[in-house]
N, C-alpha and C positions, 0 to 999 in steps of 0.2 A: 697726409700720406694717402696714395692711391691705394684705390682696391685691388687687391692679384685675385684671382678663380681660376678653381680648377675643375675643366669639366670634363664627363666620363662620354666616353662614345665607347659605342660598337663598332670597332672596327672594321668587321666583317657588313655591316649595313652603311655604317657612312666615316671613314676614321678622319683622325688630324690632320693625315697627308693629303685626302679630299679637300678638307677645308685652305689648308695653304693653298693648293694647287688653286682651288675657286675663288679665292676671296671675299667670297660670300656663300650664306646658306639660310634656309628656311627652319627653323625650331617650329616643328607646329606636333603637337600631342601633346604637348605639358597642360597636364591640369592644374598641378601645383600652385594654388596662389602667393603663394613665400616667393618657390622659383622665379613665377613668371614677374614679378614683382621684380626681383634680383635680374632678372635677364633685359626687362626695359630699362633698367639705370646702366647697366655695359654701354662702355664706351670705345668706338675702333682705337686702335694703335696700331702703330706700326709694327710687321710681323718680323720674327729678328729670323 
């Protein structure tokens, strides 16, 4: 079974409607090693 995520944004800094609109984006601040761990195994799909 695939993995589903759910991530939180700031809307007012960068929201979900930016990310559709770009189809891409930069994640850069995380220090988290767990996160960042979890964020290099994502995988693109197709955005519904």
């Amino acid at each position: 079974m695939p993995a589903k995520w759910l991530l939180k944004s700031d809307p007012e800094t960068y929201s979900f409607a930016d990310l559709e609109r770009d189809r891409e984006t930069v994640w850069d601040g995380v220090s988290n090693n767990l996160a960042l761990k979890h964020i290099r195994g994502m995988h693109k799909e197709t955005w519904r």
